[in-house]
KOLZAVEX-122943 format. One record per atom (N, C-alpha, C, CB): x, y, z; residue in three letters. Coordinates in steps of 0.1 Angstrom, whole numbers, plus 5000, padded with zeros to 4 digits. Glycine has a CB too. Layout:
N
XYZALA;...
// end
This chain:
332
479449445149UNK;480949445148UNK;481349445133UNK;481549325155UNK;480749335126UNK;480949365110UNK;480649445104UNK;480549295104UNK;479749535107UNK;479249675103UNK;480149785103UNK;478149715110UNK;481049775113UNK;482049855122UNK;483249805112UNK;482149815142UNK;483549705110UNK;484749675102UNK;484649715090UNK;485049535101UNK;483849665085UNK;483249725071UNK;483349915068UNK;481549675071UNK;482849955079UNK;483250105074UNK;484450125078UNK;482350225080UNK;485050125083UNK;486350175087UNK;487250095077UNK;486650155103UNK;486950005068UNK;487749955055UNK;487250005043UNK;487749815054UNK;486150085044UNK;485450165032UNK;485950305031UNK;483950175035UNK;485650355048UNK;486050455047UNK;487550545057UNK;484950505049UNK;488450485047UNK;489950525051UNK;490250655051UNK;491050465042UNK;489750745044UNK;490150855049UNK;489350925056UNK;490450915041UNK;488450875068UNK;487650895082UNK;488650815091UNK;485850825082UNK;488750695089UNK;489350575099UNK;490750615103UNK;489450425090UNK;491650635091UNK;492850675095UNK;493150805103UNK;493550665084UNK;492850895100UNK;493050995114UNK;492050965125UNK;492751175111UNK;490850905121UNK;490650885141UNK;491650785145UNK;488750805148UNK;492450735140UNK;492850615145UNK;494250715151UNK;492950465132UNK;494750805145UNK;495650915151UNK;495650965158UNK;495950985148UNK;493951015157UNK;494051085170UNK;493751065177UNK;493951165171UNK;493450935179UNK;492950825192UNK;494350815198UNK;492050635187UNK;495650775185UNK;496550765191UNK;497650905200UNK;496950695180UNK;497251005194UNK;497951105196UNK;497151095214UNK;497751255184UNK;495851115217UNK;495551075230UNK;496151025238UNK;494851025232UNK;495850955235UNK;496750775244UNK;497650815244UNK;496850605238UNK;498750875239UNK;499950895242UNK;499751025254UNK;500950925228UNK;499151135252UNK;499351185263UNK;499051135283UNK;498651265258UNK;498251035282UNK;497551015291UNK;497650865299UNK;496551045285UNK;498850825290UNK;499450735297UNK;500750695284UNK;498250605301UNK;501950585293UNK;503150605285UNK;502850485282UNK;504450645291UNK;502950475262UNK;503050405248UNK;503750295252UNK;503650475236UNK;504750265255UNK;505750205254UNK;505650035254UNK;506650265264UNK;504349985265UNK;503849855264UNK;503549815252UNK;502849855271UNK;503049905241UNK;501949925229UNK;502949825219UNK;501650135223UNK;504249875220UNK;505349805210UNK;505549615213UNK;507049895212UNK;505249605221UNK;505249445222UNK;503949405214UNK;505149385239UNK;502849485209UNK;502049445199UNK;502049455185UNK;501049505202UNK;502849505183UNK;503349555171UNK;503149435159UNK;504849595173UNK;504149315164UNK;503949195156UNK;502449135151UNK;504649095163UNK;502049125162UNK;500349065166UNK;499849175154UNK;499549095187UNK;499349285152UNK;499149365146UNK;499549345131UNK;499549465152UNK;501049345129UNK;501249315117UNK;500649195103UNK;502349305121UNK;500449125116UNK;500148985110UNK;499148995108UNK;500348865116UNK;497649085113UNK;496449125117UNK;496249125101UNK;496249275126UNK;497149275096UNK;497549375089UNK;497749295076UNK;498649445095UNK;498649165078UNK;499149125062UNK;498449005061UNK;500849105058UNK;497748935070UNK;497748775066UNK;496248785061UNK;498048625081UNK;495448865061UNK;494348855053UNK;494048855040UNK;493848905055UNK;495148985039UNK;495149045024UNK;496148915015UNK;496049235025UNK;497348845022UNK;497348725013UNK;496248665015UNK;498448625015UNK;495148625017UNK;494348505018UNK;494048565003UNK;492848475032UNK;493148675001UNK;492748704985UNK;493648784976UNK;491548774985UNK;495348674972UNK;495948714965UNK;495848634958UNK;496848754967UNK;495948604943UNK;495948504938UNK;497248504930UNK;494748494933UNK;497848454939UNK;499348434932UNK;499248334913UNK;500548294948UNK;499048254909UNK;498548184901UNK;498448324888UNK;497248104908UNK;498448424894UNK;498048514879UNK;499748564874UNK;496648704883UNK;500748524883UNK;502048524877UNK;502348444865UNK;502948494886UNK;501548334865UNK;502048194857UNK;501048264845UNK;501548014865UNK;500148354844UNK;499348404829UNK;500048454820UNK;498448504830UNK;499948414808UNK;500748514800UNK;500848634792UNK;501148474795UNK;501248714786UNK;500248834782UNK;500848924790UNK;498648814786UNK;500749064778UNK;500749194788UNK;502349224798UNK;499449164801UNK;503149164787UNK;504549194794UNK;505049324788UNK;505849054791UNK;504649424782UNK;504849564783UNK;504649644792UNK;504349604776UNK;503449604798UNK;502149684806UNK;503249664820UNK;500149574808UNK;503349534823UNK;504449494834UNK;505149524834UNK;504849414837UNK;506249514827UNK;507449584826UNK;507949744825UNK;507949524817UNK;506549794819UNK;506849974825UNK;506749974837UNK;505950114822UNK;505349914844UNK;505249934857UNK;506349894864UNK;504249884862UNK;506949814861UNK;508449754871UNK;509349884867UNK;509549564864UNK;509649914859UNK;510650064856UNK;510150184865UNK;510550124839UNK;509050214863UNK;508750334871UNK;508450324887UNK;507450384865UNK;508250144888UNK;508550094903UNK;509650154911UNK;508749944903UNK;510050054901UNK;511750054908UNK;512850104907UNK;512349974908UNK;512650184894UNK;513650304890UNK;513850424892UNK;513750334880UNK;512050454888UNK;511850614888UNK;511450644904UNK;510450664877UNK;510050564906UNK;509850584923UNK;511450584932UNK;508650434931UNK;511750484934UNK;513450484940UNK;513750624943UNK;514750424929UNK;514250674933UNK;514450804927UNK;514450914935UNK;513550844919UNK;512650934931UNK;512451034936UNK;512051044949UNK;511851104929UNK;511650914955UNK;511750924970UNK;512650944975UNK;511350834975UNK;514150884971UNK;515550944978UNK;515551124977UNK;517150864969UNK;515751154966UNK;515551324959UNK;514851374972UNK;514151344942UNK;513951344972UNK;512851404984UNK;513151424996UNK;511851324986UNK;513351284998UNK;514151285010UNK;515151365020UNK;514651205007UNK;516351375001UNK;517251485008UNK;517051635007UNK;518551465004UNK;516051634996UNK;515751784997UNK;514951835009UNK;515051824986UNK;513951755015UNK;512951845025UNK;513851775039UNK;510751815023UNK;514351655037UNK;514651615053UNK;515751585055UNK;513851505059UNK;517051665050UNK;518251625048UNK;518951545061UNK;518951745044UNK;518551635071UNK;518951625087UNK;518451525089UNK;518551735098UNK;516951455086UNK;516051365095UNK;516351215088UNK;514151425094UNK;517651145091UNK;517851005084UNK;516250905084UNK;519250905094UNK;516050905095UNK;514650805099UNK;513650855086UNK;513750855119UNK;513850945088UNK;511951015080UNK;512451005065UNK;511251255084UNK;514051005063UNK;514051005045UNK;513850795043UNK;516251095036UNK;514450745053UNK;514150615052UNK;512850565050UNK;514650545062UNK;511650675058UNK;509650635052UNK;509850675041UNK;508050725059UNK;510350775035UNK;509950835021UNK;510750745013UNK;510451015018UNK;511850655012UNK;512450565006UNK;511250445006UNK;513950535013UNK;511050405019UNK;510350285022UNK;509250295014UNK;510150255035UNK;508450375013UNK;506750395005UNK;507150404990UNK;505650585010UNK;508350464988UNK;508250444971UNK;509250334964UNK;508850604963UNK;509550224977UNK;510550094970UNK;509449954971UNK;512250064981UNK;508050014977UNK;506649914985UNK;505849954976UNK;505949955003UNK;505749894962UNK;504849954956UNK;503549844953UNK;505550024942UNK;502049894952UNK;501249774949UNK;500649734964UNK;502149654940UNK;499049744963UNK;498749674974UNK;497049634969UNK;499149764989UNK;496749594980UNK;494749504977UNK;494049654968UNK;493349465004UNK;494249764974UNK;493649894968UNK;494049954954UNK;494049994977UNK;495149864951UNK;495749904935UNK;494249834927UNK;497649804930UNK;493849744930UNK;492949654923UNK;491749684925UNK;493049524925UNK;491649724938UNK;490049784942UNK;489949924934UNK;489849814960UNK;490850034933UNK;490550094922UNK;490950134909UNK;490350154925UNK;491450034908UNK;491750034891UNK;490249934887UNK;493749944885UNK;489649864896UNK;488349824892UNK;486849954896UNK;488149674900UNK;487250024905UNK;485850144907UNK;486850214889UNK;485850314932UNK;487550254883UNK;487350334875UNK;487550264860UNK;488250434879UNK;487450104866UNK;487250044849UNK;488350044843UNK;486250134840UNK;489350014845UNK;490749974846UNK;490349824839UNK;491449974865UNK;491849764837UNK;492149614837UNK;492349594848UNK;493149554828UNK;491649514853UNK;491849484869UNK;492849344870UNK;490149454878UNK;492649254857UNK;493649144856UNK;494749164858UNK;493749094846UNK;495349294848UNK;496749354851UNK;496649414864UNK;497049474840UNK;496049464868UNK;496349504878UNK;496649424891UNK;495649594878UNK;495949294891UNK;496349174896UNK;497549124897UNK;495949094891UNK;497749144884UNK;499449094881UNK;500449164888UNK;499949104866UNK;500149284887UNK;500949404892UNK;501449404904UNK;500349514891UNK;499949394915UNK;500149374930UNK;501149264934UNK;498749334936UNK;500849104928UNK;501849004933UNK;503249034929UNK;501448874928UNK;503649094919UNK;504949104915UNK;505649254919UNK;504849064899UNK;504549324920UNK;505249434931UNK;505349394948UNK;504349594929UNK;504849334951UNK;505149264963UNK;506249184964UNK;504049184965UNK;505949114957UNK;507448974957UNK;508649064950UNK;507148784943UNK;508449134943UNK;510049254937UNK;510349354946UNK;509649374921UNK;509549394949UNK;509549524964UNK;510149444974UNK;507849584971UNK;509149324980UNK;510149254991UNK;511349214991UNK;509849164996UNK;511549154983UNK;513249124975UNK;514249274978UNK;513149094954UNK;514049354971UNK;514749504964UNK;514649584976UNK;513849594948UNK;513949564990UNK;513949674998UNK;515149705005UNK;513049665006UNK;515249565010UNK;516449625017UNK;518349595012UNK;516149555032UNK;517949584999UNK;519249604989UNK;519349764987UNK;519049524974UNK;518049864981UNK;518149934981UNK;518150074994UNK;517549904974UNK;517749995001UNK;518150065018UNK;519350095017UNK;518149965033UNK;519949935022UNK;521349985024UNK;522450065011UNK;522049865029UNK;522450044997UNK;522650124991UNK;522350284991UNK;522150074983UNK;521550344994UNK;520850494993UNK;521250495007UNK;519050524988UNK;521150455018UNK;520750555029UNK;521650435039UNK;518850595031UNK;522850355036UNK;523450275045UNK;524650385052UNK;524150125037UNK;524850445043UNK;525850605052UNK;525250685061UNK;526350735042UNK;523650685061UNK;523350745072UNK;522450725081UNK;523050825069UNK;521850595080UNK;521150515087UNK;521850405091UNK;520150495081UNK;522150325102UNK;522450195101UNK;521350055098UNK;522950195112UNK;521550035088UNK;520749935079UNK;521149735082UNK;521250005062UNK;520349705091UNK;520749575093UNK;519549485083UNK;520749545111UNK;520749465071UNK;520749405059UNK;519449255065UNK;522649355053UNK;520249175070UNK;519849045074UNK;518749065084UNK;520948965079UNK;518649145093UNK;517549165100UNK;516049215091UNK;518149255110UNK;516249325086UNK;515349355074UNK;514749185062UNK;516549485063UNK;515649175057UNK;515649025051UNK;514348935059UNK;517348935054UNK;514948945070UNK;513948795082UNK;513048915082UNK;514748715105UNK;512949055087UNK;511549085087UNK;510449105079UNK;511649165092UNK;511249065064UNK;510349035053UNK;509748945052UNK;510749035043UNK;510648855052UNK;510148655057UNK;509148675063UNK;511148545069UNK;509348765078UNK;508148705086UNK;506748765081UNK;508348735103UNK;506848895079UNK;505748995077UNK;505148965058UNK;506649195082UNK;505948925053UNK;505548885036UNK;505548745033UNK;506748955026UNK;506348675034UNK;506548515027UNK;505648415037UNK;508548445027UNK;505748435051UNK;505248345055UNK;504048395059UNK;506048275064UNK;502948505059UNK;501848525054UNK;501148495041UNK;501848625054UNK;502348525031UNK;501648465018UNK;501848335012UNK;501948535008UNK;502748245023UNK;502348115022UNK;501348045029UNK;503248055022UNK;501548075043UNK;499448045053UNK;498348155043UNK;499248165081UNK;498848205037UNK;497548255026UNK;496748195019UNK;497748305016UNK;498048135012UNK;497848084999UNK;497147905004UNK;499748094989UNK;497447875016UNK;497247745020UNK;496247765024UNK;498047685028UNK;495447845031UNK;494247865035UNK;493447915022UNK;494247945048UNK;493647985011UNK;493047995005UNK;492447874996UNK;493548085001UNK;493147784992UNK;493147624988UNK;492547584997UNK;494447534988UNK;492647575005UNK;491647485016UNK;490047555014UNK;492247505037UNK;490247665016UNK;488747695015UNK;487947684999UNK;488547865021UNK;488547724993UNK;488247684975UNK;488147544973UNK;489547714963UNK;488747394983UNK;488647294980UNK;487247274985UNK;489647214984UNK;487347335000UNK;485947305008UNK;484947384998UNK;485947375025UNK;484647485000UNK;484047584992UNK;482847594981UNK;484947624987UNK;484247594969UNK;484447584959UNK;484647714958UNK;483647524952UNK;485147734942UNK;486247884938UNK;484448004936UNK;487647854912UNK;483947954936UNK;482648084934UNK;482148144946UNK;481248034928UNK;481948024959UNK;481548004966UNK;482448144977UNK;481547864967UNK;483748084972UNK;485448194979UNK;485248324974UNK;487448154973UNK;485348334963UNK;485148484956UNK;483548544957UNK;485648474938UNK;482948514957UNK;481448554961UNK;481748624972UNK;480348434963UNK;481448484985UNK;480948515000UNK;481848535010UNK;480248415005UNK;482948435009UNK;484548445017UNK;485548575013UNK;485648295011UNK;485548565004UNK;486548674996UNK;486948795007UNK;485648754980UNK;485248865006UNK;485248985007UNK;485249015023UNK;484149044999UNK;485348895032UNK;485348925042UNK;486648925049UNK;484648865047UNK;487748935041UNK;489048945049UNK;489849115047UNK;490248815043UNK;489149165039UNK;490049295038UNK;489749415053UNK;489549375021UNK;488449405056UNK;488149465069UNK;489449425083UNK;486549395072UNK;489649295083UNK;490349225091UNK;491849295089UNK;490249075089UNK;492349275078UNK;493549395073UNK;493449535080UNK;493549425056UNK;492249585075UNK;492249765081UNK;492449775096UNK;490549845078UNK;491649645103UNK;491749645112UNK;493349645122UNK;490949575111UNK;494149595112UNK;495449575118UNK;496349735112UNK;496249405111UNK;496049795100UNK;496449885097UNK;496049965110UNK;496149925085UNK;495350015110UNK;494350085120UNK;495150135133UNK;493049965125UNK;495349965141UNK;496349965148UNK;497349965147UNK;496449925153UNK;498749955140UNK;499749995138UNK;499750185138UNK;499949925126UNK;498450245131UNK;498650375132UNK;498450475143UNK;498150405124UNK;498150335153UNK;497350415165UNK;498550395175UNK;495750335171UNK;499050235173UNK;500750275178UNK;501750345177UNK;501350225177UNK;501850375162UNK;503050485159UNK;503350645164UNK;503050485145UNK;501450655163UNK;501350785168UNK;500850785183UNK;500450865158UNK;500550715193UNK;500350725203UNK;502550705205UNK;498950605209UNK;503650695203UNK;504850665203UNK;505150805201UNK;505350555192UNK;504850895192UNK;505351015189UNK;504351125194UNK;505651025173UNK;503551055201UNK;502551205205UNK;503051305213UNK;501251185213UNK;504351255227UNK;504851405228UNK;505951445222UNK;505151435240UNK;505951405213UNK;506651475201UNK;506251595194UNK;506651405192UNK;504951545187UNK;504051625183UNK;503251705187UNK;503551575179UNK;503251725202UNK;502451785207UNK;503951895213UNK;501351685216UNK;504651885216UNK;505851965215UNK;506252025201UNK;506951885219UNK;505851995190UNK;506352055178UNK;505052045172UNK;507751965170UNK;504452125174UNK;503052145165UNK;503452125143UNK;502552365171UNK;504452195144UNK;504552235131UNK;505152135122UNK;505352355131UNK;505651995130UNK;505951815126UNK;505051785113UNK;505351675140UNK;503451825118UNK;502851725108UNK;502751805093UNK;501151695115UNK;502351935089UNK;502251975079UNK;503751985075UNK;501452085079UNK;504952015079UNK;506151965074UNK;506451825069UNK;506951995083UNK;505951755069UNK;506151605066UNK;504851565058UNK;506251505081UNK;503251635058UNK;502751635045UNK;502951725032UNK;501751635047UNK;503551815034UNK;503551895021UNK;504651805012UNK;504152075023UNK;505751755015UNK;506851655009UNK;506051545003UNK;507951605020UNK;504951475009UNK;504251395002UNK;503351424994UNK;503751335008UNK;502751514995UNK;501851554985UNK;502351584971UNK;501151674990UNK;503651674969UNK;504151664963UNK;504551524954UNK;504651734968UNK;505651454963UNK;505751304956UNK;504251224951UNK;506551204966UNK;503151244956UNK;502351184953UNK;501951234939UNK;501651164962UNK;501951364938UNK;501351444926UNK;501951394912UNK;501551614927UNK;503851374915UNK;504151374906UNK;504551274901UNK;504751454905UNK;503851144909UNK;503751014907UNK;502551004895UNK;503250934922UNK;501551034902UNK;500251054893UNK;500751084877UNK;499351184900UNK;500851214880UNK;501551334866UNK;502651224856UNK;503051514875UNK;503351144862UNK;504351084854UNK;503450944849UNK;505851044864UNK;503050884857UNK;501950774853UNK;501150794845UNK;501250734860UNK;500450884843UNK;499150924833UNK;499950974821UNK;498051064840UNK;501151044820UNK;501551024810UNK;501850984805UNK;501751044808UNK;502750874804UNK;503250744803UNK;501750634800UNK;504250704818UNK;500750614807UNK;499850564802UNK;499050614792UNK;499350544810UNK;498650744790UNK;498250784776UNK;498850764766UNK;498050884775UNK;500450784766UNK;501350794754UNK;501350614749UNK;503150884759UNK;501250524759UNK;501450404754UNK;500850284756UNK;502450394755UNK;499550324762UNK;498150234764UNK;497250234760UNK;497650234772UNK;496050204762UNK;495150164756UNK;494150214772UNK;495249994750UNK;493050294774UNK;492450304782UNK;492950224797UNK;491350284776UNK;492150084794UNK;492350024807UNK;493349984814UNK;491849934807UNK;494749964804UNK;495849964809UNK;496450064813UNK;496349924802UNK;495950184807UNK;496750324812UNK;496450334827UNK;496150484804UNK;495050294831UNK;494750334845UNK;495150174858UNK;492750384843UNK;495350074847UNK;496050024858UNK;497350044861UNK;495949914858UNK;498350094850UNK;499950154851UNK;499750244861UNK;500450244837UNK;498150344861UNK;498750454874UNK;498350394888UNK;497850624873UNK;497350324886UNK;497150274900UNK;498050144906UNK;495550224899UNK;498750064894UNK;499949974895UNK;500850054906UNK;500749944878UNK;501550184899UNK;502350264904UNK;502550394917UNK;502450294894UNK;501250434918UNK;500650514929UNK;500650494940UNK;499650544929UNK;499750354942UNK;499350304955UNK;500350224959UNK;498150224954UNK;501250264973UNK;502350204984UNK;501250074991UNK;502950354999UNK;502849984992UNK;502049925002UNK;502450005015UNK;502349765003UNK;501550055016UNK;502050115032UNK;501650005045UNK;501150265036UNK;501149915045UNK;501149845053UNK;502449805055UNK;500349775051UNK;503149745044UNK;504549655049UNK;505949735050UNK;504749535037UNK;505449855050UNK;506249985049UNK;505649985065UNK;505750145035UNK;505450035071UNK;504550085080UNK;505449945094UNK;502250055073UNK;505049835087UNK;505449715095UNK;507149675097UNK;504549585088UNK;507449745087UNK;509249705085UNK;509749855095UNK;510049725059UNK;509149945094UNK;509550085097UNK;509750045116UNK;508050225092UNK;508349955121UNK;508549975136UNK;509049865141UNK;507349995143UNK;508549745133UNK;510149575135UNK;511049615136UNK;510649465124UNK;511849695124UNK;513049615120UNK;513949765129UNK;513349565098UNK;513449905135UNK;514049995138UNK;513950025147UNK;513950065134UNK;512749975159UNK;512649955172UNK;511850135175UNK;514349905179UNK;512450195183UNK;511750325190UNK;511850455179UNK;512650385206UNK;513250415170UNK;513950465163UNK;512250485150UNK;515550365160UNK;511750405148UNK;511050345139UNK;509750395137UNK;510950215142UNK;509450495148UNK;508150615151UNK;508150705142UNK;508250705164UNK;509850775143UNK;509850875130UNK;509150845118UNK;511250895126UNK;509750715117UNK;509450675101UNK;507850655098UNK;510250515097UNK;507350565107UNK;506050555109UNK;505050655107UNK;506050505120UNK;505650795113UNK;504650915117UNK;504250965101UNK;505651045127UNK;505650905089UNK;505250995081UNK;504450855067UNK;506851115076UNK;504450755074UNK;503950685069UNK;502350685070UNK;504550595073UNK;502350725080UNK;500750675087UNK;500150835080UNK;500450645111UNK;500950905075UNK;500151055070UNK;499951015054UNK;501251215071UNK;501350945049UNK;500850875037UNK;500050835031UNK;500950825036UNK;499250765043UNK;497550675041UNK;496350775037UNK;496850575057UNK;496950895042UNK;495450985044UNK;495751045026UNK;495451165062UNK;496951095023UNK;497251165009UNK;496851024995UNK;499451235010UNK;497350925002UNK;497450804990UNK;495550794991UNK;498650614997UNK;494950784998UNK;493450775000UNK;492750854989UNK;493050825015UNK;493150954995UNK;492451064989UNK;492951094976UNK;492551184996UNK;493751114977UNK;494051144959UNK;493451034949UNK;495851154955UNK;494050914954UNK;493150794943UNK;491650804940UNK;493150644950UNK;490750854952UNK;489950864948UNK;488950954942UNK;489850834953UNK;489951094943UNK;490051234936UNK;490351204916UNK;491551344945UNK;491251054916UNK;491650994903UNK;490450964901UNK;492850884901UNK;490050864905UNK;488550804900UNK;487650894893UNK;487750754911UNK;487651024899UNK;486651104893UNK;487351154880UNK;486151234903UNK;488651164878UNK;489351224866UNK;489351134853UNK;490751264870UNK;489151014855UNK;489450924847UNK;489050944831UNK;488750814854UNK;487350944835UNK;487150994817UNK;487651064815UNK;486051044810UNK;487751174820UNK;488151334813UNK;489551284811UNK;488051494825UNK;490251214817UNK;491751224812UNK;492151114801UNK;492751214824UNK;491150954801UNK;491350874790UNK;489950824782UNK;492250754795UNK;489150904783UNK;487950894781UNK;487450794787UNK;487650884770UNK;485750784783UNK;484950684785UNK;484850564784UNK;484350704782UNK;484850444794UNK;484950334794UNK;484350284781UNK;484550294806UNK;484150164769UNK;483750124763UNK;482550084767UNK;484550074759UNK;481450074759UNK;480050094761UNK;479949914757UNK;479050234751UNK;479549854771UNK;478749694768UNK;477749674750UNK;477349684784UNK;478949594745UNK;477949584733UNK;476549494739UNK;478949474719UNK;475949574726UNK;474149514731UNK;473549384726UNK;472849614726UNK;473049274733UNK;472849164728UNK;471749184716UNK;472549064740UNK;472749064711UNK;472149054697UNK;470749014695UNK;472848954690UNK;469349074684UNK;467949074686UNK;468048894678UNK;466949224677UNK;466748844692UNK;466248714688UNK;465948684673UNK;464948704696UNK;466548594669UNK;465648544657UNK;464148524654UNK;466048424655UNK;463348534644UNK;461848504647UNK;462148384638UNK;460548624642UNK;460948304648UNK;460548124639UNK;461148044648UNK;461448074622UNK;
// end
């Protein structure tokens, strides 16, 4: 079973379409609709692990308030942006589907911003920083910026969104943060980050997993009636994703330093789509599939491309800095 968790949190861009098209099945072959009373259970699956290894505490560090503060601009200014832009250009008609393309670029920062801004030798510290405070800024700013952009065409229940942040963000990352103390007291902090650590992010995939198996077992006779749904709803992302990348790397070359440049792009790239994903089917009910459908395609484009970055890395900010060599023994 741990073996089984472990890959399918390694390997997301295998995991996430079987998990679609497990779901697209199941929807044919019996009716979804039970599936949404799991939704919550799932969610919590989905977020309360990934608080256990947050380490809130790296807000209180000081240092590196440039690095942060672009990433907050291109968070929450530029992404905003051009996910609305998007929105109304490819899905003017489809309110629900421009509200995922809002929701993924106002959810920025998640456990994977850090996992690879460390496979490509990144500041992973910053990029630490980045995750908690694009979490706690994102959860705050989402559904201000909802109802601002898209309260004329969507009905946006302000206060309901609000509590479904509470439940799905604050009070996960406070049983996090309390269980993470407990186990560091029991433990100790080597003992947690060594051997504990690394065993909760599987448990997350596992709740992603299902969320994507619900959303799309919800829309399968949809999709199976409109064949032509799915590549209409990834070409719009691929695009925003590209020119996420394109704007980040520039912006990090012109005003970083290697390891900061590549945590600015990975700060900025990587959605939380989990809490995107979880707000889309809470807080919007059946309504909440649309949104979901183009979320859960999200995971496969955000996957892949990050790790298509990894391979670009030197070539675009050169070579990591070469471990200076320990100094030769004295003789006598």
């Amino acid at each position: 079973m741990w073996n089984v968790l472990n890959w399918l949190q390694k390997n997301l861009v295998w995991s996430i379409p079987l998990a679609m098209l497990a779901g697209l099945g199941f929807g044919q072959v019996a009716d979804p609709g039970f599936l949404r009373s799991a939704i919550l259970l799932l969610t919590f699956l989905m977020v309360y692990p990934m608080m256990v290894t947050m380490n809130v505490k790296e807000l209180l560090k000081p240092g590196g308030g440039t690095l942060q503060g672009t990433t907050l601009v291109i968070n929450f200014l530029l992404m905003p942006a051009i996910g609305y832009a998007a929105g109304l250009l490819f899905f003017a008609d489809q309110p629900m589907v421009r509200l995922a393309l809002l929701l993924t670029a106002l959810l920025p920062t998640s456990g994977m911003t850090i996992s690879w801004t460390g496979f490509a030798k990144g500041n992973v510290p910053a990029a630490v920083k980045m995750t908690v405070v694009g979490l706690i800024a994102g959860s705050l700013l989402a559904p201000v910026y909802l109802k601002l952009l898209l309260g004329t065409v969507v009905e946006i229940p302000v206060l309901q969104v609000f509590m479904q942040i509470a439940l799905i963000v604050f009070l996960p990352l406070g049983l996090g943060t309390l269980t993470q103390r407990w186990l560091i007291g029991k433990y100790g902090e080597p003992h947690f980050n060594q051997k504990l650590k690394p065993k909760f992010p599987p448990f997350s995939t596992l709740g992603v997993l299902g969320i994507v198996f619900v959303s799309m077992a919800l829309k399968s006779q949809d999709i199976f009636a409109n064949p032509g749904l799915l590549p209409g709803l990834l070409l719009p992302l691929v695009l925003v994703y590209a020119l996420n990348f394109a704007i980040s790397t520039v912006v990090g070359k012109a005003m970083f330093k290697r390891g900061d440049a590549i945590a600015l792009v990975y700060g900025t790239v990587m959605r939380n789509l989990s809490i995107a994903l979880a707000i889309a089917m809470g807080v919007f009910g059946s309504a909440g599939a649309d949104a979901a459908l183009l979320i859960a395609l999200a995971y496969i484009v955000q996957v892949q491309a990050a790790a298509w970055y990894v391979k670009l890395t030197d070539r675009l900010f050169g070579a990591p800095p070469a471990a200076a060599a320990p100094a030769p023994a004295k003789a006598g």
